[in-house]
N, C-alpha and C positions, 0 to 999 in steps of 0.2 A: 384547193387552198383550205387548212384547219384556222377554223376562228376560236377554237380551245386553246387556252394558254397551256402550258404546260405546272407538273405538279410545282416546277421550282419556281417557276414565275409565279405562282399562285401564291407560293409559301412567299415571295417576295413582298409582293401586293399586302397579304396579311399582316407583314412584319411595321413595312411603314407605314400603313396605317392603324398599327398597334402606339407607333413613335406618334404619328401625327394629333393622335388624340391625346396624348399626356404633356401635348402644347397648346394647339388648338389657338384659336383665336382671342381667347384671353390671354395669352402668353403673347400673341402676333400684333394687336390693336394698339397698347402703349406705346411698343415699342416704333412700328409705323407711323403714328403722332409725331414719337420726340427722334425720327429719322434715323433709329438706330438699327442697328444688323442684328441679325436671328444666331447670333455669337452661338450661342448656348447647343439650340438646336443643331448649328451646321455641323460642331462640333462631334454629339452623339451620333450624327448622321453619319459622321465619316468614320467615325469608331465602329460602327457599325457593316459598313463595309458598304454604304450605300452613296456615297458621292462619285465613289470611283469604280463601280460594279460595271463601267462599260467601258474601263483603261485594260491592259493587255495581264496577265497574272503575271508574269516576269518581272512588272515593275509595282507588284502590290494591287493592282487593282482586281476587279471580279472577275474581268476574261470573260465578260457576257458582249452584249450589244448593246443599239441604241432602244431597240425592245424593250431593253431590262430597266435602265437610265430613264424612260418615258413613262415607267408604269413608278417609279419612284416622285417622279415630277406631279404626277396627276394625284398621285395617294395624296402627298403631304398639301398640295391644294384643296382635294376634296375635304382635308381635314381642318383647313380653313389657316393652315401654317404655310405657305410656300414658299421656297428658296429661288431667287430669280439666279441667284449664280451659278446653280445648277446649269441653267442654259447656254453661260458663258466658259465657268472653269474647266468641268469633265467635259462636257458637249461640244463645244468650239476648240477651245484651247488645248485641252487632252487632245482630241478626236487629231488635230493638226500635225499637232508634235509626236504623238504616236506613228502616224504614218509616213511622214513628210520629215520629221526631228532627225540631228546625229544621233547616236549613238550616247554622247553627252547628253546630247538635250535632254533626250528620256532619260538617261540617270539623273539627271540633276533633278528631274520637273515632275516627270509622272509619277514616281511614290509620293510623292509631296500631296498634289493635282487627288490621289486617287485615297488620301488617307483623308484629306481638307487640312492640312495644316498649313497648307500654302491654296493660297486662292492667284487664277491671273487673270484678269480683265483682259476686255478686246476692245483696238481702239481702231474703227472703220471710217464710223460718220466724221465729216468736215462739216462746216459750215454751207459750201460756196458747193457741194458734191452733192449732199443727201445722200438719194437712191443710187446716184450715177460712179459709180466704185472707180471709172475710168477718166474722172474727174479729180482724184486724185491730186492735190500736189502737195504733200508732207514728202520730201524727200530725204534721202540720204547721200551723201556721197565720201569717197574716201581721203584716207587722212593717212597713209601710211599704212599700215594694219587694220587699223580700226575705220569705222564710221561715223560719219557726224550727223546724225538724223534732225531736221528741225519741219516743225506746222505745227497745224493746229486739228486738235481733235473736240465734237461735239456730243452728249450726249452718249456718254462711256457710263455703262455702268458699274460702279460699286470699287473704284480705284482706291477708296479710304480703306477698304479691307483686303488690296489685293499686292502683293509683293512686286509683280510685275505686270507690265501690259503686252498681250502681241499685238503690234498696231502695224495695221497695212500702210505700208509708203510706196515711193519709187526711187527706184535708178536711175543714172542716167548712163546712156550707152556713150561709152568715150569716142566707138569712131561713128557713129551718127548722130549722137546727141539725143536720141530717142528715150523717152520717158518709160521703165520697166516698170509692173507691181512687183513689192517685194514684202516679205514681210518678217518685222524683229521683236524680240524678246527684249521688252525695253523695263532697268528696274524702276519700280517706285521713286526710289529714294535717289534717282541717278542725277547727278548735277545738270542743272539746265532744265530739268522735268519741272511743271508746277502745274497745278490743277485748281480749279476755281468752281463751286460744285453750286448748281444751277438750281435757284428755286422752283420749284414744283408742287402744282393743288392736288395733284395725287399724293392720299397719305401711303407712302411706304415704306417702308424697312432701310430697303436700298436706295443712296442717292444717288441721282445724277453730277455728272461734272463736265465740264470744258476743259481738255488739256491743252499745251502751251510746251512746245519743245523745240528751245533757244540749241540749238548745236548740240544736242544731246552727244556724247561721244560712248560707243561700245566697241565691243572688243569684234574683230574679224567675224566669232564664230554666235553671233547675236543674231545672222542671219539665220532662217529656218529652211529648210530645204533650197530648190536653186532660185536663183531670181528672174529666169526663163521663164517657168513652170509655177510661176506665186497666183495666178490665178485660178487655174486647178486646184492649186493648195487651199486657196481660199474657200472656194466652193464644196470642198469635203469638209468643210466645218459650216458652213451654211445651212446645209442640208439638217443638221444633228441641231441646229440653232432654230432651225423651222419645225421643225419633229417636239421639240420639246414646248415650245411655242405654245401649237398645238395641242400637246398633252396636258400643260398647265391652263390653259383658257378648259378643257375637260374638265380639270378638276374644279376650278373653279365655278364652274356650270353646275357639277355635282353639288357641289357646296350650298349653292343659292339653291338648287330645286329639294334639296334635305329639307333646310329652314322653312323652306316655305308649304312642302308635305307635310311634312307635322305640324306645323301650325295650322294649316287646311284641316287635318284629320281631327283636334281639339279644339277650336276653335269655334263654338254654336253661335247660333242669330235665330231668333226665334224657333229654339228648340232641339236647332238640326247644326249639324258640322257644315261648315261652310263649303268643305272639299264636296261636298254631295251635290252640290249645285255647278252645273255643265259651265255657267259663265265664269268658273274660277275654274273648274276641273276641264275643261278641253285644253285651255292654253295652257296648263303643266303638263298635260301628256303631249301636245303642239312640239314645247319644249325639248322634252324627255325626249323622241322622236331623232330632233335635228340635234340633239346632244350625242343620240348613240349613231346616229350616221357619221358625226365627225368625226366620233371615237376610233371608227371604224378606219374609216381611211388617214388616220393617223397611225394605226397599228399596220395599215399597209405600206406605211412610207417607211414606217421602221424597220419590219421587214425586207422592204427592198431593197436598203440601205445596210443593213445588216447582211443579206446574199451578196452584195459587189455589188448591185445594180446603180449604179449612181444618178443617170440617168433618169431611169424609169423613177428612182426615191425623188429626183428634183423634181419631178412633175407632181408625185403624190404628197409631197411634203409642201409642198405651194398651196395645195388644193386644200389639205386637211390644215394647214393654219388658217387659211378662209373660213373656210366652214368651224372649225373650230370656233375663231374670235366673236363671227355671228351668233353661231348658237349658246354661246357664254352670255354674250350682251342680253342677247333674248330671254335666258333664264332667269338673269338677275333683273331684268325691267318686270317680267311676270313676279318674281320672288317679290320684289320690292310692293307690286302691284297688288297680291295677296295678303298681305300684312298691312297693309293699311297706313296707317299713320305708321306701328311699329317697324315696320321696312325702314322708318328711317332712325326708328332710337338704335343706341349705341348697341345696347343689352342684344339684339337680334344679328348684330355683324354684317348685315347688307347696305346698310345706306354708305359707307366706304368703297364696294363695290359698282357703284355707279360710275366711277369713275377709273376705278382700276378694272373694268371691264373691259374698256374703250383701249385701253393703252395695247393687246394685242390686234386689235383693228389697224394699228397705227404703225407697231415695231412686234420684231425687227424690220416689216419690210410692210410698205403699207399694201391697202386689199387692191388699190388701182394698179398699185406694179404687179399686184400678182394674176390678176388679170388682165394688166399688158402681158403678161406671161402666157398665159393661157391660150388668149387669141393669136400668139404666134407660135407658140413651140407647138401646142394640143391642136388648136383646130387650123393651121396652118395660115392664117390671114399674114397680110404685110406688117411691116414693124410701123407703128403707130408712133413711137417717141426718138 
C-alpha cells in the first residue's frame, strides 16, 4: 500500500488550498452569523474544476475519485472555508446518478452537479426514522405516468440553494402491498414542495430545513435507477457522504491545531513561548497524533471506494468518520484550551468551532450507529438494535 499521493493529487491539494486562503475565515465568519451560503467561493470552486473532480469526464467533471473530492474537502477546511455541499451535491448526489442515473439523468444533472451551477440536496432523515432508513414512509405512488410523492423530510441540508432534492421514499408493491426504498429527483420549485428551515445554535453557512411534500407529482422518469435495487443505490452514496465527513472534520482539526501552534510558538509568559511547556505541548502533539491516524484511514476508505471495494470502503469509511469527528472535537477543545480567554474571541476563529465540531460526531450518522456497525459487520457480535 503507497501512503504518497501522487504528483496530481498533490498539485491538487496545492491548488485549493491556494483558493482556501484568499477566503478563509474572514470571508466564512459573517457569512455563518447571518446563515448565508459560501455563494462566492462555491462558485470559483466549480470554475475551477474542483466540485465536480470526482463526476465521470464525459459529463464535465475531473474523471478522478473520491481521493481527489476528499483531499478538496479537507484543504478548503483546513483553510478555515468549508463547503458542506461538497458532501451532498458531487459526493452523494453525483456519486448516485453517475452510477445508478439514465442516461438523461446524467445529461441533465452531472455537468450541471460537476461545474456547481446546479447544487441537489439529499432528503433521507424523517422525523419518526432517524437512523433507521427502513423506517421510511415518505412515499410515492402512481398516477398514470407520473408519481405522486408525499412525507415529510427532516434535517436536509442547504435546500435554499439547491434546484433539486434526491429524497429517499417508498413504493408500494401492487401485488403485495410491500413497502420498496426508491429514490427521486424531486425539483425545488415543484408544486406541493415546501420547506421550513430549522433554527440552529450552530453558526453556519448552510441551513437546515424540514420538508413537507403534499402529493408532490413528477414525471415517470424522476425515478433514479430500479426501485428493486434503491438500497444499494443508496448506499453507494453513503459511503462518499462518510468519506468526505471524515475529510472535513481533518480539515477542520487542521485548522484548530494551526491557530493554536502559532499561537503556542509566540505567545511568552515569563519569558518563554508557552508551546515550550509539556502541559500545552503534549496535548497538541496528543492531538496531532489522532488527527493523522484518522487522516489515514480516511484516505483508506477513499481508496477502497475508488478500487470497487464497496464493502471493504463501508467499513473503512464508518471508522474514519469516527475517528475523524473525535479527533477534530479534541483538536479544537486543546486549540481553544491553548488560547486562553482568546480561543474564544471572534479575531482567533475557534470559539465558533466548538460547536461546529460536535455536529460530525452527530451527522450524517451518529458515532453509536457506527459502532453498532462495527460490533456486528467488524467483529461479528449479534445485532444489538
Amino acid at each position: 500500500m503507497n501512503f504518497t499521493e501522487t504528483e496530481e493529487q498533490q498539485a491538487l491539494r496545492r491548488a485549493v488550498a491556494d483558493l482556501g486562503r484568499r477566503y478563509g475565515h474572514e470571508y466564512t465568519a459573517p457569512r455563518a452569523r447571518a446563515r448565508e451560503p459560501l455563494s462566492e467561493l462555491w462558485a470559483e470552486a466549480g470554475k475551477s474544476g474542483f466540485v465536480g473532480v470526482n463526476l465521470p469526464e464525459r459529463y464535465g467533471g475531473g474523471g478522478a475519485g473520491m481521493s481527489e473530492l476528499a483531499i478538496v474537502g479537507e484543504e478548503l477546511n483546513a483553510a478555515g472555508c468549508g463547503l458542506l455541499m461538497l458532501v451532498v451535491s458531487p459526493a452523494i448526489c453525483g456519486t448516485i446518478i453517475a452510477r445508478y442515473g439514465t442516461d438523461e439523468q446524467r445529461r441533465q444533472w452531472l455537468p450541471r452537479l460537476a461545474s456547481g451551477e446546479a447544487i441537489m440536496a439529499f432528503g433521507i432523515t424523517e422525523p419518526d426514522a432517524g437512523s433507521n432508513s427502513h423506517r421510511i414512509t415518505t412515499t410515492a405512488r402512481r398516477d398514470g405516468a407520473d408519481w405522486l410523492l408525499s412525507g415529510r423530510k427532516v434535517f436536509i441540508s442547504g435546500v435554499d440553494q439547491a434546484q433539486a432534492v434526491l429524497v429517499v421514499g417508498r413504493t408500494e408493491d401492487a401485488r403485495t402491498g410491500r413497502l420498496k426504498p426508491a429514490l427521486f429527483v424531486v425539483p425545488t420549485d415543484a408544486a406541493g414542495f415546501e420547506r421550513t428551515a430549522i433554527d440552529m445554535d450552530v453558526p453556519m453557512p448552510d441551513r437546515q430545513f424540514q420538508l413537507f411534500l403534499d402529493d408532490v407529482r413528477l414525471p415517470g422518469d424522476a425515478l433514479v435507477g430500479e426501485e428493486d435495487a434503491a438500497l444499494a443505490q443508496l448506499f453507494a452514496g453513503l459511503n462518499p457522504e462518510r468519506i468526505m465527513a471524515a475529510a472535513g472534520s481533518v480539515g477542520m482539526g487542521r485548522y484548530a491545531l494551526d491557530r493554536a501552534v502559532s499561537y503556542a510558538r509566540e505567545r511568552e509568559v515569563w519569558g518563554t513561548p508557552i508551546g515550550a511547556h509539556q502541559g500545552l505541548a503534549h496535548p497538541l502533539a496528543k492531538a496531532k497524533v489522532e488527527l493523522e491516524l484518522a487522516k489515514l484511514m480516511a484516505q483508506k476508505a477513499a481508496s477502497l471506494y475508488d478500487s470497487g471495494d464497496d464493502m471493504g470502503a463501508g467499513e473503512a469509511a464508518n471508522m474514519a468518520k469516527y475517528a475523524a469527528a473525535e479527533a477534530s472535537i479534541a483538536c479544537v477543545d486543546q486549540a481553544v484550551q491553548t488560547l486562553g480567554g482568546n480561543g474564544l474571541a471572534h479575531e482567533y476563529g475557534l470559539g465558533s468551532l466548538i460547536t461546529a465540531a460536535r455536529v460530525p460526531r452527530i451527522a450524517p450518522v451518529s458515532r453509536e450507529m457506527i459502532l453498532n456497525f462495527v460490533a456486528q459487520f467488524s467483529l461479528g457480535l449479534p445485532k444489538s438494535y
